[in-house]
Every structure is written in structure tokens, then in C-alpha cells.
LUMZAVEX-116532 format. One record per atom (N, C-alpha, C, CB): residue number from 1; residue in one letter; atom name; x negated, y negated, z negated. Coordinates in Angstrom, 3 decimals, padded with zeros to 6 digits. Atoms other than C-alpha are relative to their C-alpha. Glycine has a CB too. Layout:
NUM, A, CA, X, Y, Z;
...
//
This chain:
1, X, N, -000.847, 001.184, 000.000;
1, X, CA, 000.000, 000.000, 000.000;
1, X, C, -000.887, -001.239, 000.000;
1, X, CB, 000.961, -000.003, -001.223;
2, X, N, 001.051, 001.162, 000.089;
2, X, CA, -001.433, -003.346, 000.924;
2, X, C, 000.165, -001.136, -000.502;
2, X, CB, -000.405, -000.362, 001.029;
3, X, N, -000.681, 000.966, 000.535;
3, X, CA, -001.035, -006.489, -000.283;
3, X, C, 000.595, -001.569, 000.505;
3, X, CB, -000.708, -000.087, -000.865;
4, X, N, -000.884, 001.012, -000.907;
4, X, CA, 000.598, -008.199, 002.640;
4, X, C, 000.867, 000.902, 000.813;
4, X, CB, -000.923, -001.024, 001.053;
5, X, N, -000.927, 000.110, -000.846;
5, X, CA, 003.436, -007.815, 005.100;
5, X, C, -000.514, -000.881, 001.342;
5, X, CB, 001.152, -000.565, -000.754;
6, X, N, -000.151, 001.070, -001.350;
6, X, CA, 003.447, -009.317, 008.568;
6, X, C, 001.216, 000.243, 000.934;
6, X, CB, -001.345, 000.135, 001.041;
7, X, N, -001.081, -000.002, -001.184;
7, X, CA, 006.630, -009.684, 010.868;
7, X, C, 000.019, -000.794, 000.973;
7, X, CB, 001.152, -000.169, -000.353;
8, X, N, -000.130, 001.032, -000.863;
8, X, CA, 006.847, -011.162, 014.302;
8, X, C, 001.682, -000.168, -000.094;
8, X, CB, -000.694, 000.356, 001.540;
9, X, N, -001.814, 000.622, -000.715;
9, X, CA, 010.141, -013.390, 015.080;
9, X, C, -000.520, -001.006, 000.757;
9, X, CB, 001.456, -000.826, -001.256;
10, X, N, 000.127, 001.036, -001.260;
10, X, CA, 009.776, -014.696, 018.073;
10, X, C, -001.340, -000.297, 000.304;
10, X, CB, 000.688, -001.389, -000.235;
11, X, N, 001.474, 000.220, -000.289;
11, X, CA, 006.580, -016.395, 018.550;
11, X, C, -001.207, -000.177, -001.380;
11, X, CB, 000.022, -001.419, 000.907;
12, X, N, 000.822, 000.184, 001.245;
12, X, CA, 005.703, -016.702, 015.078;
12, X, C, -000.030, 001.057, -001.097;
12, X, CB, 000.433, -001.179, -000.623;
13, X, N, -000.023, -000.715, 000.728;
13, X, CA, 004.306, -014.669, 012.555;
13, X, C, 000.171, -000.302, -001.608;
13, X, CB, -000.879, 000.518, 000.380;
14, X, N, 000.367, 000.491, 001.399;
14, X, CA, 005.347, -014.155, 009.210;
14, X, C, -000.903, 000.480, -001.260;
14, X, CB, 001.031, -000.072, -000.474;
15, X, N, 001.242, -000.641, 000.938;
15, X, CA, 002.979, -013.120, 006.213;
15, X, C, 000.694, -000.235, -001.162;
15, X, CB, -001.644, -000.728, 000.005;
16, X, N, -000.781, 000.239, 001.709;
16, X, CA, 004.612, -012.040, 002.873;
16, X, C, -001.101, 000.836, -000.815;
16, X, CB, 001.985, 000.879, -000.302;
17, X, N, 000.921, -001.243, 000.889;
17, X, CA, 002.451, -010.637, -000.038;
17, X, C, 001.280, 001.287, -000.348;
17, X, CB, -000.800, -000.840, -001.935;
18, X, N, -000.193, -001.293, 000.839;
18, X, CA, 003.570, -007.339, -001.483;
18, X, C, 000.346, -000.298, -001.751;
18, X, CB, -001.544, 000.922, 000.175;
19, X, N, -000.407, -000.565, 001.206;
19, X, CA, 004.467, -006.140, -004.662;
19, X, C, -001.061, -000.088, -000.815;
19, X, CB, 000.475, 001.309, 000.085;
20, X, N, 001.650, -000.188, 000.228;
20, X, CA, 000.917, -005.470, -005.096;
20, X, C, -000.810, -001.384, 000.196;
20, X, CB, -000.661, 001.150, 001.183;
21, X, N, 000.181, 001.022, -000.258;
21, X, CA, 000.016, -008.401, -003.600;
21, X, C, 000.483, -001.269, -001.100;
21, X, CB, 000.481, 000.063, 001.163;
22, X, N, -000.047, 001.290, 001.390;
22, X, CA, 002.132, -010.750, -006.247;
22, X, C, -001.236, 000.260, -001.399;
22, X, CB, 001.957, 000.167, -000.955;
23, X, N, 000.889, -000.310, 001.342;
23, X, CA, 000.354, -009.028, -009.141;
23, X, C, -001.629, -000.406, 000.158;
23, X, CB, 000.087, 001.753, -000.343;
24, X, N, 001.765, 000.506, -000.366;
24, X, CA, -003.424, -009.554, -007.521;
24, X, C, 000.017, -001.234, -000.050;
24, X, CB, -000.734, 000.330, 001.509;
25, X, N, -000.032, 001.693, 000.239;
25, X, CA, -002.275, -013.435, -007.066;
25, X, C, -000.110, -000.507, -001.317;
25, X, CB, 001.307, -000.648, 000.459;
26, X, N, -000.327, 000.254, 001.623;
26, X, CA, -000.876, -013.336, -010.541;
26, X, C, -001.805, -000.168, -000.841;
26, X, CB, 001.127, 001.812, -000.767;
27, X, N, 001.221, 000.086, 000.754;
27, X, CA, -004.439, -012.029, -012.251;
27, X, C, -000.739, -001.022, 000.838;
27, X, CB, -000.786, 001.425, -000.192;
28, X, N, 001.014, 001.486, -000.401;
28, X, CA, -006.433, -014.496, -009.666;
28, X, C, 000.183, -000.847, -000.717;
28, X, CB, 000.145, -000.768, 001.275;
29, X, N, -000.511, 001.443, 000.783;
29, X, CA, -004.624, -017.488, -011.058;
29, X, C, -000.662, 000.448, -001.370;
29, X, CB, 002.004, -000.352, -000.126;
30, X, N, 000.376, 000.458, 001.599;
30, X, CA, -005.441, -016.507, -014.800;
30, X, C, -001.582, 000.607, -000.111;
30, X, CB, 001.236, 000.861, -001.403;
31, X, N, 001.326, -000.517, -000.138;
31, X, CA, -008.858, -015.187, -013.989;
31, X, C, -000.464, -001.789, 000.316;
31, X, CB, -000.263, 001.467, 001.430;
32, X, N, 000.335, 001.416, -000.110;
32, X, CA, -009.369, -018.925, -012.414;
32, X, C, 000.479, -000.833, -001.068;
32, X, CB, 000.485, -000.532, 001.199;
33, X, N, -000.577, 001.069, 000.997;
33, X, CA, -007.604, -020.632, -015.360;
33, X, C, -000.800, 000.495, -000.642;
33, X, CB, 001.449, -000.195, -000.551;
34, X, N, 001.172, -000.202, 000.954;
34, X, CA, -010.247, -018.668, -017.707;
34, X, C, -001.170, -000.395, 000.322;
34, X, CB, -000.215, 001.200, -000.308;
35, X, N, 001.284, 000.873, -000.405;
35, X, CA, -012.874, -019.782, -015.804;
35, X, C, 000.027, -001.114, -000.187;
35, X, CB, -000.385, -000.028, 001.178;
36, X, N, -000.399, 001.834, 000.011;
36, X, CA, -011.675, -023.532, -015.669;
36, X, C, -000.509, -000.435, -001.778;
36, X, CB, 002.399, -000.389, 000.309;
37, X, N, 000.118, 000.509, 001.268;
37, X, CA, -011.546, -023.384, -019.284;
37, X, C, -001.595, 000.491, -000.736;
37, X, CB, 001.376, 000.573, -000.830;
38, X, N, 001.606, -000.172, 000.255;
38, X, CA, -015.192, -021.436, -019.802;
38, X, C, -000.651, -001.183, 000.491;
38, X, CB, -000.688, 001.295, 000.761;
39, X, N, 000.592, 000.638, -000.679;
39, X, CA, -016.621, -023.674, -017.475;
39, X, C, 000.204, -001.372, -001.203;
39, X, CB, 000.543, 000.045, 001.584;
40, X, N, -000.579, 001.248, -000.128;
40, X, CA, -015.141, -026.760, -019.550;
40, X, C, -000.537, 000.078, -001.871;
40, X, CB, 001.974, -000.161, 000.720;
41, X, N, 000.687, -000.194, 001.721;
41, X, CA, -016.081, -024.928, -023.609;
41, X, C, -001.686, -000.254, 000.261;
41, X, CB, 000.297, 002.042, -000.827;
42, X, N, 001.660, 000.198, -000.001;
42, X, CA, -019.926, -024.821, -021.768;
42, X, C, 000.114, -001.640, -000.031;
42, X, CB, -000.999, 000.744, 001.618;
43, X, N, 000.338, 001.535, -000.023;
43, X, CA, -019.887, -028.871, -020.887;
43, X, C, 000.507, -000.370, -001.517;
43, X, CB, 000.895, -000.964, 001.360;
44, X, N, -000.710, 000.987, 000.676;
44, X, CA, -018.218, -029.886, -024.026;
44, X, C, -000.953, 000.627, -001.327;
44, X, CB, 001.928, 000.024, 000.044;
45, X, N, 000.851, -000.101, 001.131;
45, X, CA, -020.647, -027.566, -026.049;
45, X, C, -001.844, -000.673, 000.093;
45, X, CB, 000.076, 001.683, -000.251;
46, X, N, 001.360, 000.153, -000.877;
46, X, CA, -023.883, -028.564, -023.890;
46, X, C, 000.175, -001.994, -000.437;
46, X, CB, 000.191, 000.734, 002.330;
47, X, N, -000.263, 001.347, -000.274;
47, X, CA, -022.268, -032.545, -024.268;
47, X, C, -000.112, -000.187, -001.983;
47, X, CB, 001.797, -000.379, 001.112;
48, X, N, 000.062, -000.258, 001.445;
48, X, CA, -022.412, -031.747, -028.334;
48, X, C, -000.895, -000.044, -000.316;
48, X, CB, 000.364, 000.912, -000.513;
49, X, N, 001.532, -000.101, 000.895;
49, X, CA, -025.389, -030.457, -029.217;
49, X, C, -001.445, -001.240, 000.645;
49, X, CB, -000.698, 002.057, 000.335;
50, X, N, 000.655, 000.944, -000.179;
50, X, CA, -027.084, -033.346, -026.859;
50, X, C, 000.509, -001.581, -000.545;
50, X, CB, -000.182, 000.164, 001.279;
51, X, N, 000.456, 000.782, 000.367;
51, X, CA, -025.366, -035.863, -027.815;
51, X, C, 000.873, -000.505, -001.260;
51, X, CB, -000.266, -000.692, 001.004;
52, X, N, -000.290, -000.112, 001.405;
52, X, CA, -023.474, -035.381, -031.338;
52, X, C, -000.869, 000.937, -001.351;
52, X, CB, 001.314, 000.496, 000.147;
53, X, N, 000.841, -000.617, 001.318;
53, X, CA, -024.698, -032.896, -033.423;
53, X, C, -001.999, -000.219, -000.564;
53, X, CB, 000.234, 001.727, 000.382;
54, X, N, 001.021, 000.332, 000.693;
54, X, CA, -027.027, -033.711, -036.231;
54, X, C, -000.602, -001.242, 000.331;
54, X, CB, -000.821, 000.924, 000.049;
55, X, N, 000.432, 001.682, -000.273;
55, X, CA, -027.256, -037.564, -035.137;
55, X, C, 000.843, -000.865, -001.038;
55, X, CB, 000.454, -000.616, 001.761;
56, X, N, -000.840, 001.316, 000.970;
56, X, CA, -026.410, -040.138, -037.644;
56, X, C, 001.282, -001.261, 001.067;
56, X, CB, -001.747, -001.312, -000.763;
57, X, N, -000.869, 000.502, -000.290;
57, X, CA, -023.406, -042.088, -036.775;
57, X, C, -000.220, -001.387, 001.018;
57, X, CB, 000.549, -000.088, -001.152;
58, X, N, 000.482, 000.755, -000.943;
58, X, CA, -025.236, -044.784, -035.431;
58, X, C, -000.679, 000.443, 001.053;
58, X, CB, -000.614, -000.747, -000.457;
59, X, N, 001.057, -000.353, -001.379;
59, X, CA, -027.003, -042.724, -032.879;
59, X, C, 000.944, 000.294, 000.753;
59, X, CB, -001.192, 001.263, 000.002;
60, X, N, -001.289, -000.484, -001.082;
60, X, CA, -023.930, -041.518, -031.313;
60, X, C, 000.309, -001.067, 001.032;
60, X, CB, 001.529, 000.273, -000.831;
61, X, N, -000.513, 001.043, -001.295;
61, X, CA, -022.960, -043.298, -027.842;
61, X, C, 001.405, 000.433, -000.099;
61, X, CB, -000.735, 000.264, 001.772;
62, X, N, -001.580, -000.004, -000.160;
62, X, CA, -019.642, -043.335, -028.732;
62, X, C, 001.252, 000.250, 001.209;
62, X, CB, 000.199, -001.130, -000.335;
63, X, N, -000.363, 000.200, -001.369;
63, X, CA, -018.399, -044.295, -025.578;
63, X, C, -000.206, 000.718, 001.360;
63, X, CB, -000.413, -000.954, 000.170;
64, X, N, 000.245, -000.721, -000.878;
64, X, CA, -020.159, -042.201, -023.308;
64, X, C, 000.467, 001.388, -000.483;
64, X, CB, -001.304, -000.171, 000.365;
65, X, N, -000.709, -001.284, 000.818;
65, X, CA, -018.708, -039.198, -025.860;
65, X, C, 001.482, -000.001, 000.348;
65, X, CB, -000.138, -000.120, -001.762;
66, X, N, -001.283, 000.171, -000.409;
66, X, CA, -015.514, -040.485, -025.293;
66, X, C, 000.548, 000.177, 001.343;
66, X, CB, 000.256, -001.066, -000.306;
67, X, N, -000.203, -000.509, -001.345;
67, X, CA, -015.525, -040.570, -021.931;
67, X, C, -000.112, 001.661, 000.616;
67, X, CB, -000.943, -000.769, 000.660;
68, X, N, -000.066, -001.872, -000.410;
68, X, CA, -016.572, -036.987, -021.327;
68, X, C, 001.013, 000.502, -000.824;
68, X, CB, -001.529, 001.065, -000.408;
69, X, N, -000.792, -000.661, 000.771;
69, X, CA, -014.342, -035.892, -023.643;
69, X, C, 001.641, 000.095, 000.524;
69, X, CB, -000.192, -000.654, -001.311;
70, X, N, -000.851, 000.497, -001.186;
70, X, CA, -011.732, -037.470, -021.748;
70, X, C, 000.565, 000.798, 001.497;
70, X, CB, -000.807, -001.065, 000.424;
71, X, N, 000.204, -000.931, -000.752;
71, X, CA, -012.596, -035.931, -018.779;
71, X, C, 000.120, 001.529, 000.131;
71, X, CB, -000.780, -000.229, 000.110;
72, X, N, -000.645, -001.015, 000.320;
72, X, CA, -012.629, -032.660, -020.088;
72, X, C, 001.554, 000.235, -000.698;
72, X, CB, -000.843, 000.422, -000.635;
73, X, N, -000.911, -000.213, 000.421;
73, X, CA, -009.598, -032.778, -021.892;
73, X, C, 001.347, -000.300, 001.029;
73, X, CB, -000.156, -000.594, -001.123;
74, X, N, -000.975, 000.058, -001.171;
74, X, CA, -007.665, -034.036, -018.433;
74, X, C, -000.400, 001.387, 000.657;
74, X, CB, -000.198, -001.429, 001.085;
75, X, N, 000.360, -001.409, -000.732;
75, X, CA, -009.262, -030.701, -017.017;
75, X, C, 000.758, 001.228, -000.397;
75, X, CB, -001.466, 000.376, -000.249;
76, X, N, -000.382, -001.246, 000.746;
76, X, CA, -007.807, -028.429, -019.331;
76, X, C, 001.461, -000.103, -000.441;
76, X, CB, -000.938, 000.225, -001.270;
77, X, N, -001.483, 000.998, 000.394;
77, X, CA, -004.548, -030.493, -020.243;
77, X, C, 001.304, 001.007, 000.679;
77, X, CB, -000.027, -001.997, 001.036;
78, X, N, -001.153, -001.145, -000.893;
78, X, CA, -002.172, -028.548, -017.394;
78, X, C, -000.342, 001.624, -000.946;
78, X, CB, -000.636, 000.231, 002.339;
79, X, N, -000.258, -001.439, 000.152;
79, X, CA, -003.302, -025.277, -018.381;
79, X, C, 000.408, 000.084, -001.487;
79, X, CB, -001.314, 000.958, 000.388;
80, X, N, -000.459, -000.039, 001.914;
80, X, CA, -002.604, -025.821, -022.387;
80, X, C, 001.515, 000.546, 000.124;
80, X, CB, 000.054, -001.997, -001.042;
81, X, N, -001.616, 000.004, -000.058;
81, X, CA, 001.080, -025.572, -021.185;
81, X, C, 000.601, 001.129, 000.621;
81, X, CB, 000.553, -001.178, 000.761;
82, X, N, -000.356, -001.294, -000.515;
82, X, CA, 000.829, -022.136, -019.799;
82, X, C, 000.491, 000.696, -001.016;
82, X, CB, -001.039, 000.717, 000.616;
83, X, N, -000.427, -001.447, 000.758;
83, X, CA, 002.377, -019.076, -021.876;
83, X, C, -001.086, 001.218, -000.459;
83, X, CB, 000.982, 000.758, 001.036;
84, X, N, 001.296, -001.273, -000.008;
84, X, CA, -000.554, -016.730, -021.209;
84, X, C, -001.139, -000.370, -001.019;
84, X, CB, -000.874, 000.147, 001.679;
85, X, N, 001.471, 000.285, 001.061;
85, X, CA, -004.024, -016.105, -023.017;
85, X, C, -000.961, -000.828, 000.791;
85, X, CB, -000.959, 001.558, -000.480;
86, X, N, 000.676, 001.658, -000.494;
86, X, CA, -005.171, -019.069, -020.342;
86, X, C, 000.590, -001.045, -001.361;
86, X, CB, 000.913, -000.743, 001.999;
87, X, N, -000.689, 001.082, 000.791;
87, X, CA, -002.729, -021.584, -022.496;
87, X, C, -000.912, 000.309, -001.097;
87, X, CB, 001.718, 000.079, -000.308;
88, X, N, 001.010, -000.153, 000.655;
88, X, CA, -004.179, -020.072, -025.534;
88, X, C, -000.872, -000.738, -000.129;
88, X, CB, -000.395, 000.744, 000.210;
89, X, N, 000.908, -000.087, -000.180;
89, X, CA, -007.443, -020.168, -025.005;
89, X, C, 000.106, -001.903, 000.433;
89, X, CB, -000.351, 001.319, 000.869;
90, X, N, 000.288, 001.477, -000.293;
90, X, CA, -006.943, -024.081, -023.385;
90, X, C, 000.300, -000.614, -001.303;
90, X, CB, 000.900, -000.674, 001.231;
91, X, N, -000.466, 000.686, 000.763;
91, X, CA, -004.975, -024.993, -026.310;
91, X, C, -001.174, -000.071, -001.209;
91, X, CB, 001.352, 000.499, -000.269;
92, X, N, 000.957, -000.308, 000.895;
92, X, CA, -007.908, -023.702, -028.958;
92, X, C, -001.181, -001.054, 000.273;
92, X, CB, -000.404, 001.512, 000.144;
93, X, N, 001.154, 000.527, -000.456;
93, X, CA, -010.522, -025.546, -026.449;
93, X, C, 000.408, -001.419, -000.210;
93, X, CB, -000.433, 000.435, 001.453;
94, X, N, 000.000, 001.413, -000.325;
94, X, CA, -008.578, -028.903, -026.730;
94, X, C, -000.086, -000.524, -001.376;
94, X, CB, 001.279, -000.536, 000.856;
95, X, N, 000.278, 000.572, 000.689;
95, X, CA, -008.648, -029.033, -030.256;
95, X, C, -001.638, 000.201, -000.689;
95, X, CB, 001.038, 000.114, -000.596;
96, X, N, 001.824, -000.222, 000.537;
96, X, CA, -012.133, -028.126, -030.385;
96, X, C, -000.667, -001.178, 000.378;
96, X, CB, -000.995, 001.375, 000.829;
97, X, N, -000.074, 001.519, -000.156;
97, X, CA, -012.276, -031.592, -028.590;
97, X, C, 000.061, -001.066, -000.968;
97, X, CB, 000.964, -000.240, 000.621;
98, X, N, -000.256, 001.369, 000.969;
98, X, CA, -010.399, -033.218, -031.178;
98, X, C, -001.157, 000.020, -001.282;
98, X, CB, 001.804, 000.056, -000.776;
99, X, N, 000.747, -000.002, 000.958;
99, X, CA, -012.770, -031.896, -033.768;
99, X, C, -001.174, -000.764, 000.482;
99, X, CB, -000.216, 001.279, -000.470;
100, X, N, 000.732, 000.917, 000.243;
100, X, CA, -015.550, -033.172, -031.966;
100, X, C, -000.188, -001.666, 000.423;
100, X, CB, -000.776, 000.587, 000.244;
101, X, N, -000.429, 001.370, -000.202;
101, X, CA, -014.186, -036.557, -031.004;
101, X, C, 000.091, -000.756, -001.643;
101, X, CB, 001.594, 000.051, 000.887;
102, X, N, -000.021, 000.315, 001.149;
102, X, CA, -013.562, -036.834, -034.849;
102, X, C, -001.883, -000.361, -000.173;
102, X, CB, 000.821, 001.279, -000.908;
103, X, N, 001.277, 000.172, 000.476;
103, X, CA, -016.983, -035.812, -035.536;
103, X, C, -000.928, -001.234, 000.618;
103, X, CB, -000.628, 001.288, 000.222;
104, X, N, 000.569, 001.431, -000.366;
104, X, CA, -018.597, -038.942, -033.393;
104, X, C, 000.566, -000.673, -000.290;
104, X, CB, -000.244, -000.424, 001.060;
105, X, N, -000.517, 001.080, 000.607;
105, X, CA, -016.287, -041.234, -034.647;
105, X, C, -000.725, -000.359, -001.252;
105, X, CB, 001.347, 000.215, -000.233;
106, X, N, 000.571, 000.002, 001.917;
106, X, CA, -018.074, -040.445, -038.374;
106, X, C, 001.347, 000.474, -000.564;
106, X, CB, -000.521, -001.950, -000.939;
107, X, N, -000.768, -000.336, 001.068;
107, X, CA, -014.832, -039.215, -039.450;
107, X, C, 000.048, 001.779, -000.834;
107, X, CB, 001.354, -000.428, 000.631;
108, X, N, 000.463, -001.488, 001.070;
108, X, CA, -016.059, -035.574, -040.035;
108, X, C, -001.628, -000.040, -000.210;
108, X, CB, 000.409, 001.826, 000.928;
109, X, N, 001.519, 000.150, 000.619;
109, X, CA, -019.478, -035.453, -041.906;
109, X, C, -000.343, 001.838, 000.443;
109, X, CB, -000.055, -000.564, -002.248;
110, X, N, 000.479, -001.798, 000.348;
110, X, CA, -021.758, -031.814, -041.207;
110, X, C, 000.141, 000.387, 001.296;
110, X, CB, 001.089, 001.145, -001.154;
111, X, N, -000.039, -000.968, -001.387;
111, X, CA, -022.178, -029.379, -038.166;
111, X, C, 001.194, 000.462, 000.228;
111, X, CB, -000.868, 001.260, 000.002;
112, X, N, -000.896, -000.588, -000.602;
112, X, CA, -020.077, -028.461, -035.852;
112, X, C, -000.168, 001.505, -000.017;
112, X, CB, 000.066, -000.529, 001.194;
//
């Protein structure tokens, strides 16, 4: 069984997935939504340890923290609102954000 269809009508062809075919789409999509969100825990831990953790409050670039943070958190934002262990998994990563958006502010003291 494959995971398309094809019918001619007329001059045009049509192309339906399968049965088989929905389900392979299905895992793509949350195979790419786990990636989106790996891809997005590496920058935001890689954007941490350079340029929050273990810096006194005044060393922090606030602003340039904010901004990435930003950025990531519009990246990941749609998928938070999924059902699946993508949503999950986004929803866990966005407040791992807020923790360290706190933590450069100075409002949490100590390692992430």
C-alpha cells in the first residue's frame, strides 16, 4: 500500500495521500515541530550560558537578551497551542524563557 493515489479526469491529474499516507504526514509534522523546538532549547541555552549565566546584573545586555528571547519565543509560540508532546514540550521551552528573562532582569538570583 502506498502512500498516494493518482486519478486522471480529463486532462488533469489528481494526487490524494492514502491512509498510510495521512499518518506519515501526521508524524512528519510533529517530527518537524520537535525539531523547531530542539533547534530553539539549543539557541536559548547557547544565548544563556554566553550571555546570562554567572554575570552580575550589570554585565547583562539586557536588551540584546531580550531581543533573542523574543525571537525565540515568536518561534515556538504557534506550536505551544498544539495538543501533542510538540505543544508540551513548546509549552515547557517557553517558560524556560520566562525563567531566563527573569533571571537577566536580576529578578532571580543563582544558576540556571
Amino acid at each position: 500500500m502506498g502512500v498516494v493515489t493518482s486519478q486522471e479526469r480529463g486532462r488533469i491529474r489528481w494526487v490524494k495521500l492514502t491512509e498510510r499516507g495521512e499518518e506519515l504526514a501526521s508524524l512528519l509534522e510533529r517530527l518537524k515541530g520537535m525539531a523547531e523546538v530542539m533547534d530553539a532549547y539549543v539557541e536559548l541555552e547557547e544565548m544563556y550560558s554566553k550571555e546570562v549565566k554567572n554575570k552580575l546584573r550589570e554585565e547583562v545586555d539586557k536588551e540584546k537578551v531580550a531581543k533573542k528571547l523574543e525571537e525565540l519565543r515568536r518561534r515556538v509560540n504557534a506550536l505551544a497551542g498544539r495538543e501533542d508532546e510538540v505543544g508540551k514540550r513548546a509549552k515547557k521551552f517557553l517558560e524556560r524563557v520566562e525563567e531566563v528573562e527573569r533571571e537577566a532582569k536580576g529578578i532571580v538570583v543563582g544558576e540556571g
